[in-house]
N, C-alpha and C positions, 0 to 999 in steps of 0.2 A: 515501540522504542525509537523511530526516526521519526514520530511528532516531537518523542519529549529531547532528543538531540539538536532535532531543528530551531526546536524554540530557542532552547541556549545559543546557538550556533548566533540566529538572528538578531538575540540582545547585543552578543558580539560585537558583527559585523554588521548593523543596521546601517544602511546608505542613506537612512533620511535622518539619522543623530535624533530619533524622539524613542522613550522608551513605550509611547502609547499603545502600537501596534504589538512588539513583544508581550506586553502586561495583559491585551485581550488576548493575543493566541494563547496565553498559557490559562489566562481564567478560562477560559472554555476547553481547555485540554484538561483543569481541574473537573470542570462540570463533567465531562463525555468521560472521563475516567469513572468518576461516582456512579453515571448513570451505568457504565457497563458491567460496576463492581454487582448493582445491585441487580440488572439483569441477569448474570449468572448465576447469582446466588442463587442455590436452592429455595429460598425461604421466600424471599421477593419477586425472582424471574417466575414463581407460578400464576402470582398476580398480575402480574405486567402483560403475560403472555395473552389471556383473554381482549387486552386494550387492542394489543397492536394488531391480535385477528380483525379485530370489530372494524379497526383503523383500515386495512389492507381493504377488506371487503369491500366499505362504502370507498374508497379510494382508488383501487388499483383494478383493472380488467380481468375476466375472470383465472386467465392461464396466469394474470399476476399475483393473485390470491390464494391460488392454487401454490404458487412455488414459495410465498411467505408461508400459509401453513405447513408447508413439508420441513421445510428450515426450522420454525419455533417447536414443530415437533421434534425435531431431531434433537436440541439441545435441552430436551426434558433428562434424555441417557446421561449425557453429555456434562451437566450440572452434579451429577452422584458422583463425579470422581474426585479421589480426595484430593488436598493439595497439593501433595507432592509432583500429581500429574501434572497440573494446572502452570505449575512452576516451571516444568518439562519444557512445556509445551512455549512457555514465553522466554526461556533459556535458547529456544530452538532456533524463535523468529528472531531474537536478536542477533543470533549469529549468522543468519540467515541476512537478516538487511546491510550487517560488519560484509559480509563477503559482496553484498552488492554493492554496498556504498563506495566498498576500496576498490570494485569494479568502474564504476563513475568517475572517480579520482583517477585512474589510471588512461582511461580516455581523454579525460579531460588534458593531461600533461599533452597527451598522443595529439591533439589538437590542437597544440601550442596555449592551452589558456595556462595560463602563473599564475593563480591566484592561493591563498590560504585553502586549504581543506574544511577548515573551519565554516569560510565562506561559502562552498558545495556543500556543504550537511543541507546547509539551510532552504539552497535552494533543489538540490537534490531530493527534499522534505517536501518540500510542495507541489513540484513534480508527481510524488508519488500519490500525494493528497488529490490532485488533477485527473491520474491515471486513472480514480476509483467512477468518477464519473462517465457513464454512459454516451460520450460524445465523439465517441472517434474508436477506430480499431488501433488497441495495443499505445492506444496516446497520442499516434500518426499526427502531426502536425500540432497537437494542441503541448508537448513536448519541444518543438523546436521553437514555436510561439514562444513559450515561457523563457527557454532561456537567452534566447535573444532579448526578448525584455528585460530580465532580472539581471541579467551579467552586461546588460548595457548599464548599469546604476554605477558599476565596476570600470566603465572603459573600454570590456573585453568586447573587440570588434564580431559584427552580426555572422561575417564567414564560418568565423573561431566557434560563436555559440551552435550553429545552424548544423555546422560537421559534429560538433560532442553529439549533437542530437539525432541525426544518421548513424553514429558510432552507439546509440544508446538502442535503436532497433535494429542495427545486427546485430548485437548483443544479446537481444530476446529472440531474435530468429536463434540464432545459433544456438539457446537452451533450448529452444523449442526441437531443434534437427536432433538432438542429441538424446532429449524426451524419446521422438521419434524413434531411435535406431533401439534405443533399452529397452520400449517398449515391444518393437517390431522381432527384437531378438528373443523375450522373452516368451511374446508367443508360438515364434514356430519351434523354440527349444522344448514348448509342452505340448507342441502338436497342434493347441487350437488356440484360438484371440480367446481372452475375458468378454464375458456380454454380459453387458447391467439390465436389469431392469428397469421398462421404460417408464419414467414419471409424468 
């Protein structure tokens, strides 16, 4: 939901006035949409799934091969449910990103930035597209990076962006403390912690 907000957001409020950029994010939000349609699917995710083993293997080190198969095995379950979960499940994350996003916007005022809302979708979208990469803990730096850059296109001086982006990892600390206390109350309320089995 906040790729395909972001994109709108960016035709919007594009700073460089070309619709180029926009028209690829969304062509490749068209493609990775199709492709995911068809990996879930029951029908075609069983075929796909032999590729990306074979892929991982000659690609990825063994403990990283190991953690792709356990993943593609798991969404063999995962694929049998019907739609209505499927719908659930994307009803859930959308409201889920609504609750973060108006969370970014509200720091963002707390930090003196004025800008459009419209204008944070987009960068608040790429942000999060940033976060999934493997380069930093919790986005540490490569988050205050971004919006310093991006909200300079806007004017919004580097102080202004660099504190949103401090205010955006207390923000995760603090669901994390909070994780913490639910989870800390839940187990001594049944006597013992949950223990997973190790993979």
């Amino acid at each position: 939901p906040w790729a395909v907000g972001g994109t709108i957001a960016l035709s919007v409020h594009n700073p460089w006035h070309d619709l180029t950029i926009p028209l690829c994010i969304a062509a490749t939000g068209v493609v990775l949409l199709a492709c995911l349609v068809m990996f879930y699917h029951p029908r075609f995710g069983s075929h796909i799934d032999p590729m990306i083993l074979t892929l991982s293997q000659s690609m990825l080190p063994a403990w990283g091969h190991r953690r792709v198969d356990y993943l593609v095995r798991s969404l063999a379950p995962f694929r049998q449910f019907p739609w209505q979960f499927h719908l659930t499940v994307i009803a859930v994350s959308g409201l889920n990103m609504s609750v973060l996003f108006a969370a970014f916007g509200t720091m963002a005022l707390a930090a003196g930035i004025d800008v459009p809302w419209g204008l944070l979708l987009w960068v608040w979208s790429v942000i999060m597209l940033l976060r999934q990469l493997p380069i930093s803990f919790q986005g540490v730096g490569v988050r205050e990076a971004t919006l310093v850059v991006l909200l300079g296109f806007y004017a919004v001086p580097e102080e202004s962006a660099f504190t949103l982006g401090l205010l955006g990892f207390t923000h995760t600390v603090l669901w994390a403390v909070m994780g913490l206390i639910f989870q800390c109350r839940l187990a001594f309320s049944t006597g013992r912690f949950q223990r997973y089995p190790a993979r």
